[in-house]
KOLTI-938858 format. One record per residue (C-alpha): x, y, z; residue in one letter. Coordinates in steps of 0.1 Angstrom, whole numbers, padded with zeros to 4 digits, always signed. Each point is the difference from the previous one (the first is absolute). Layout:
<nodes>
XYZA ...
</nodes>
This chain:
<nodes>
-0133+2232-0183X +0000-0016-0033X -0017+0026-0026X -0037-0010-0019X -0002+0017-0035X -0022-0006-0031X +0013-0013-0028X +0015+0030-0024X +0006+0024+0029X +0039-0014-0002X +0017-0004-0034X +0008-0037-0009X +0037+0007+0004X +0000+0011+0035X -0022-0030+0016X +0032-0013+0003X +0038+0013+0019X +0020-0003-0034X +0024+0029+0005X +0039-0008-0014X +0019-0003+0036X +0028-0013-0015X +0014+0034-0016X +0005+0014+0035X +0027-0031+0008X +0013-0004-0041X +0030+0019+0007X +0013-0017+0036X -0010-0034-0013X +0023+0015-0031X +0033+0005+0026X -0009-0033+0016X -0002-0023-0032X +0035+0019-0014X +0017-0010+0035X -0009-0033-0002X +0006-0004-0034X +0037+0010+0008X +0007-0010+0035X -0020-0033+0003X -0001-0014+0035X +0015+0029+0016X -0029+0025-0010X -0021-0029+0010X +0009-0006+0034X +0004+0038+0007X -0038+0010-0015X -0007-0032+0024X +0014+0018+0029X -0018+0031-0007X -0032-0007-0013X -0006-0035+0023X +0018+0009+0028X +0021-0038-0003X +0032+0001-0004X +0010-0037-0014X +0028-0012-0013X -0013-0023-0037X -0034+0009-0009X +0001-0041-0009X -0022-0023+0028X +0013-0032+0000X -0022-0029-0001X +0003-0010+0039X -0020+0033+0005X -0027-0005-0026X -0006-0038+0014X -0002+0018+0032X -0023+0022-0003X -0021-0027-0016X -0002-0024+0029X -0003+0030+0024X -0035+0011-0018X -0031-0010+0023X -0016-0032-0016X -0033+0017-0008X +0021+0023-0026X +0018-0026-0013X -0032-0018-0010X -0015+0031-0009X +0029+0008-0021X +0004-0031-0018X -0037-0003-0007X +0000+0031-0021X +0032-0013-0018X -0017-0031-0017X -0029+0025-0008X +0021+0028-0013X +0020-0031-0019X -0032-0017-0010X -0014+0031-0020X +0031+0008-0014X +0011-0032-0014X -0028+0007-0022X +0018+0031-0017X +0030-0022-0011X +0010+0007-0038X +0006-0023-0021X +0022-0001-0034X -0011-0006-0032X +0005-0006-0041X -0015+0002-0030X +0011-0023-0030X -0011+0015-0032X +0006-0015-0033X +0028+0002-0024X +0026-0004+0033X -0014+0030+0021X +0003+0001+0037X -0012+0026+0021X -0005+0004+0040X +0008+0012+0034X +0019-0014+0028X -0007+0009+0036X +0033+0014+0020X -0004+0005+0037X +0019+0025+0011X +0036-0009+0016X +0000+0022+0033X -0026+0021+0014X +0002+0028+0033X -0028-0003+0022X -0007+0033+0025X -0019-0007+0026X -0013+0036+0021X +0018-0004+0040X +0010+0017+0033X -0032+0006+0017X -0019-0023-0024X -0001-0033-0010X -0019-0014-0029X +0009-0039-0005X -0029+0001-0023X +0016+0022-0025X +0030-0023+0000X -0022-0031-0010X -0017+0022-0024X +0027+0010-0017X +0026-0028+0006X -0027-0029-0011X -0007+0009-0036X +0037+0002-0011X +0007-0035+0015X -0029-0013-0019X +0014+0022-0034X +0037-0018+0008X +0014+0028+0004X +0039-0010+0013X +0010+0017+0031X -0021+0019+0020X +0015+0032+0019X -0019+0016+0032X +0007+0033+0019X -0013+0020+0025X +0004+0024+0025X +0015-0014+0035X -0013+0014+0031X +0027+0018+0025X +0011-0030+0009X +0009-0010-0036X -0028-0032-0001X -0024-0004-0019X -0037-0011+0014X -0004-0037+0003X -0029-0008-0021X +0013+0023-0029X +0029-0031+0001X -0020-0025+0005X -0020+0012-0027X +0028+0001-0020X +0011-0035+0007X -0040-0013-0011X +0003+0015-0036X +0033-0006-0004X +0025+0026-0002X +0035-0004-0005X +0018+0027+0016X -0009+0026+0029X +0014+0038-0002X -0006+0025+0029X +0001+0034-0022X -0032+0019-0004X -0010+0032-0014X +0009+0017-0034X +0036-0017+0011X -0011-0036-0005X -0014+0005-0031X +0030+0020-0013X +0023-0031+0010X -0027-0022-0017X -0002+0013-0033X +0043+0008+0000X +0014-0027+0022X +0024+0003+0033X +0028-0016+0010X -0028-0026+0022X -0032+0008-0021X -0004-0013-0036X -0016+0020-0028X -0035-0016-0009X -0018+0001-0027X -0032+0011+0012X -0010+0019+0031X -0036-0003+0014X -0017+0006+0039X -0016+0034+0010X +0016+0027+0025X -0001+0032+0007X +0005+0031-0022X +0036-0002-0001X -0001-0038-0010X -0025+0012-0027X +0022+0029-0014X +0029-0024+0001X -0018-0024-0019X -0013+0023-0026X +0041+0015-0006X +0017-0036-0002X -0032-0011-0028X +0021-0007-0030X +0031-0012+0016X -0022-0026+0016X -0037-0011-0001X -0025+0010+0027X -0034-0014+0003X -0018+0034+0008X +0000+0034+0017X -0021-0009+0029X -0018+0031+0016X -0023+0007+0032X -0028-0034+0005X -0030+0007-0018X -0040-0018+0005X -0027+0012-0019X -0035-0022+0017X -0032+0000-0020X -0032-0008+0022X -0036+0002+0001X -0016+0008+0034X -0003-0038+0010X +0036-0005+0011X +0003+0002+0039X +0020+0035+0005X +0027-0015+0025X +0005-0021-0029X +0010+0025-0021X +0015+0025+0020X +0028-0027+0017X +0008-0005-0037X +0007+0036-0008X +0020+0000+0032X +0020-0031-0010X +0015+0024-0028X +0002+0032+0018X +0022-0015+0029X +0030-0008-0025X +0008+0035-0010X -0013+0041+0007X -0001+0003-0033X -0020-0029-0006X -0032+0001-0020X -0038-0018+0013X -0026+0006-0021X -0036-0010+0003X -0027+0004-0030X -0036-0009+0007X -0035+0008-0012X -0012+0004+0037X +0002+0033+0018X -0011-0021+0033X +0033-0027-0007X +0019+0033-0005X -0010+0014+0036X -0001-0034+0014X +0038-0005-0010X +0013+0027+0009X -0013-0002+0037X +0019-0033+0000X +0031+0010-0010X -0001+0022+0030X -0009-0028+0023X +0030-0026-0012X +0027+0028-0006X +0014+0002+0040X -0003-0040-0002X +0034+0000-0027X +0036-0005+0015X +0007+0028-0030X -0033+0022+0006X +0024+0031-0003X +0009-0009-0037X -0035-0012-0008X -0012+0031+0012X +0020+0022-0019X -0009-0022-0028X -0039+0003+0001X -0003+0037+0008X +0026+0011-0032X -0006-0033-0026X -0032-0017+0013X -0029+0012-0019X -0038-0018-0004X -0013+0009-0034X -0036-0001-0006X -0011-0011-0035X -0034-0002-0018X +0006-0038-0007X +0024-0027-0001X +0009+0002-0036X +0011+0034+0006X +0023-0013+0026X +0017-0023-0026X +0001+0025-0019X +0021+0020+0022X +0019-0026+0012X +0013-0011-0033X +0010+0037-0005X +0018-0003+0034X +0017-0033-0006X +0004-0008+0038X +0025-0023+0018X -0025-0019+0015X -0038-0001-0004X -0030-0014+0016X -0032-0009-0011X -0023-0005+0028X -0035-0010-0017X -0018-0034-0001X +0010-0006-0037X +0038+0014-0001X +0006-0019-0033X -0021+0020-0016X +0017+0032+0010X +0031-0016-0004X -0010-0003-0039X +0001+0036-0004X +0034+0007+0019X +0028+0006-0025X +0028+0018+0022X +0011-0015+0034X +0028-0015+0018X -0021-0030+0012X -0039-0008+0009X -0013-0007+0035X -0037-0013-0006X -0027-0002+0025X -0009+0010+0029X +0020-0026+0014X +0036+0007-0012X +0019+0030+0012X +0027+0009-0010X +0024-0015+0025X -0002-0036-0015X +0015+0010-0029X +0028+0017+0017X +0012-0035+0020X -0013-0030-0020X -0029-0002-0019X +0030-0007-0025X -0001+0029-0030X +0027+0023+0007X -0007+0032+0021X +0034+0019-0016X -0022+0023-0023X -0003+0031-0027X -0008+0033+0022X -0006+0039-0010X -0027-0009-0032X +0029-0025-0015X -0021-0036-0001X -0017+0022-0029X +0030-0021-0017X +0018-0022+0024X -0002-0025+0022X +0002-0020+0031X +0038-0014+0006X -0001-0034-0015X +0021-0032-0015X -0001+0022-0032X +0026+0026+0020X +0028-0026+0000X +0001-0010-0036X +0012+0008-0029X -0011-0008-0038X +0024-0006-0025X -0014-0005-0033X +0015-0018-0030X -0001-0009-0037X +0012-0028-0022X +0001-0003-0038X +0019-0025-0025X +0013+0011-0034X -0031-0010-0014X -0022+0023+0024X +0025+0029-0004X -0007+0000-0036X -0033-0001+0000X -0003+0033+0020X +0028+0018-0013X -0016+0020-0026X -0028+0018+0029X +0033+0003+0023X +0020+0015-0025X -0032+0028-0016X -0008+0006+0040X +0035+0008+0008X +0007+0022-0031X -0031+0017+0005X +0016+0012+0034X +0032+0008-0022X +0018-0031+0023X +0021-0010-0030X +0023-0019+0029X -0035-0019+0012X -0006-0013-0036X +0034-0005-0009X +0005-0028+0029X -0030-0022-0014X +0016-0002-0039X +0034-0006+0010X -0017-0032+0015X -0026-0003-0030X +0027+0009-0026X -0027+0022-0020X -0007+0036-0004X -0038-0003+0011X -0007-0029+0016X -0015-0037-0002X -0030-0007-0028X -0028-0007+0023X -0012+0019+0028X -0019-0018+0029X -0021+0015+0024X +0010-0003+0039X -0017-0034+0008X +0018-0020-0030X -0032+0010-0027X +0006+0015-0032X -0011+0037-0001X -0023+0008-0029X +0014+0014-0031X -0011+0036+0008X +0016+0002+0030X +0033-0011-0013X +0029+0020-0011X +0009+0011-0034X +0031-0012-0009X 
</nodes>
């Protein structure tokens, strides 16, 4: 049974499962990457033997497979599927980046252009599950960004397929090419290239720990959009919520994972009680009631606090995955949230319709990290590059405050490529400040 504490009788740190499982894998997801790395598709196809059980010949599906699987989907999916698309793609267009420049005076030009990355891997978790979701979630956002070509993989079952909506899933956002490779394995051909798999640019989707730890050693070599950990909800409610209510949503979260974290704060001993009781009543009703269980009696915890603001308090310390705020007036609450993956407000919105198609994207910081991240976004796929124009004229102008700056830092070399152009020791006569105005005398340099 799920355990009732006070607030305090737990130290902030352990409300939620935030242990490092990755260093237990580091060094086999080590031996994998390096095999990879230097094999290609042979190590591929062999860790696919022994770690799916498939034994294939090209981890490539062709495209008479993918439109396939799509038309042999039941029509209820497909509508289902394709009505979270244009939500997922409605929100996101929103995020789209746009370039920009500044014309100063005296032939200054300054700005960014917006890049979309050219080729992005996409891992999608398989074998005995299948999240289509994920793939809209992740796939969506860098078609919006642009991005150029759009690699998936994931794990095969033992018959070397992969589940039918994950394709046709794939085929609604748009991606261009299909791998079956999972584990530690497909990320290592990801981020190095095979002889079938080309290197990307950027890798983003969750897995398991192994997929985590290979993310985390191939950062540098290629971008990753985060270190996803065990699912996390943190609910904040009063007594008035109805119990089931909140108890199914706990549930929702513990079912994905043992190690999964449900979390209920409330200023109501009865709720507490009340909650608890429920959780015991739906728990036998889950397909995964094993895993849930596990979950609930080692993660799942109901906090009781003096107040609400208290349980902001802590759950900006926490910086959940997911939170809920189950009160008449969320917004309110929602003001004094800092830290969190993403909002579910009301008593009326679980967590669940964020995770299919109330459209922001459910691919999100875990273990305390939205203290300074974020949800996967347009944002992921782009890059910034920044740049500067100046005539003669404007050079001159600013050549004496380059050339005192970079002899101050004794980078003679920095100085020395401004009055080769300027053809004098220190610089032009007059000084302008950064948006074309002159500076006033005091702030000028002596000459």
């Amino acid at each position: 049974m799920i355990r009732i504490m006070k607030y305090g009788a737990l130290p902030e740190n352990e409300i939620f499962a935030r242990s490092d499982s990755t260093a237990d894998v580091s060094a086999a997801v080590a031996e994998i990457i390096e095999n990879v790395r230097r094999k290609g598709d042979a190590a591929l196809l062999d860790y696919t033997r022994r770690f799916d059980g498939a034994d294939i010949d090209s981890p490539e599906l062709d495209k008479e497979e993918i439109e396939a699987a799509y038309g042999r989907i039941p029509a209820a999916l497909k509508e289902s599927l394709l009505y979270a698309a244009e939500s997922i793609t409605r929100y996101h267009s929103k995020q789209k980046m746009r370039s920009f420049s500044t014309e100063g005076t005296a032939g200054r030009l300054t700005g960014q252009r917006v890049v979309p990355l050219e080729r992005v891997g996409v891992y999608v978790p398989g074998g005995t599950a299948a999240y289509p979701s994920t793939v809209l979630m992740d796939v969506i956002p860098a078609c919006i960004a642009g991005v150029g070509e759009i690699i998936m993989v994931s794990p095969p079952d033992r018959n070397g397929k992969i589940c039918d909506a994950v394709l046709a899933a794939a085929k609604i956002a748009g991606v261009t090419r299909i791998f079956r490779a999972g584990g530690a394995q497909a990320i290592a051909a990801l981020a190095y290239g095979t002889e079938s798999i080309p290197a990307v640019d950027k890798i983003v989707g969750p897995g398991n720990a192994y997929v985590a730890e290979a993310k985390r050693q191939v950062f540098g070599r290629v971008s990753i959009d985060m270190i996803a950990g065990p699912s996390e909800i943190l609910v904040i409610s009063d007594g008035k919520t109805d119990p089931e209510y909140l108890a199914a949503d706990m549930l929702s979260q513990a079912e994905h994972d043992r190690r999964a974290s449900a979390v209920l704060l409330t200023d109501s001993d009865a709720l507490a009680k009340a909650v608890a009781e429920a959780i015991e009543r739906q728990l036998p009703r889950l397909e995964r009631a094993e895993i849930a269980r596990a979950s609930i009696e080692s993660e799942g915890k109901i906090i009781i606090v003096e107040d609400l603001d208290r349980a902001c308090d802590v759950a900006n310390r926490i910086a959940p995955e997911h939170i809920e705020l189950c009160v008449d007036e969320p917004m309110e609450l929602f003001a004094k949230i800092r830290n969190a993956g993403s909002a579910f407000l009301g008593r009326y919105c679980p967590e669940a319709v964020g995770d299919y198609l109330a459209g922001p994207n459910h691919t999100l910081p875990t273990g305390g990290t939205a203290r300074f991240s974020s949800a996967l976004s347009v944002y992921d796929f782009c890059k910034r590059i920044q740049y500067v124009y100046y005539t003669e004229e404007s050079l001159r102008n600013v050549s004496s405050a380059i050339c005192e700056l970079a002899n101050t830092e004794g980078l003679t070399g920095h100085a020395a490529s401004v009055t080769v152009r300027t053809g004098d020791v220190r610089g032009g006569e007059d000084l302008l400040s950064p948006n074309g105005a002159r500076m006033p005398r005091e702030w000028r340099l002596n000459k």
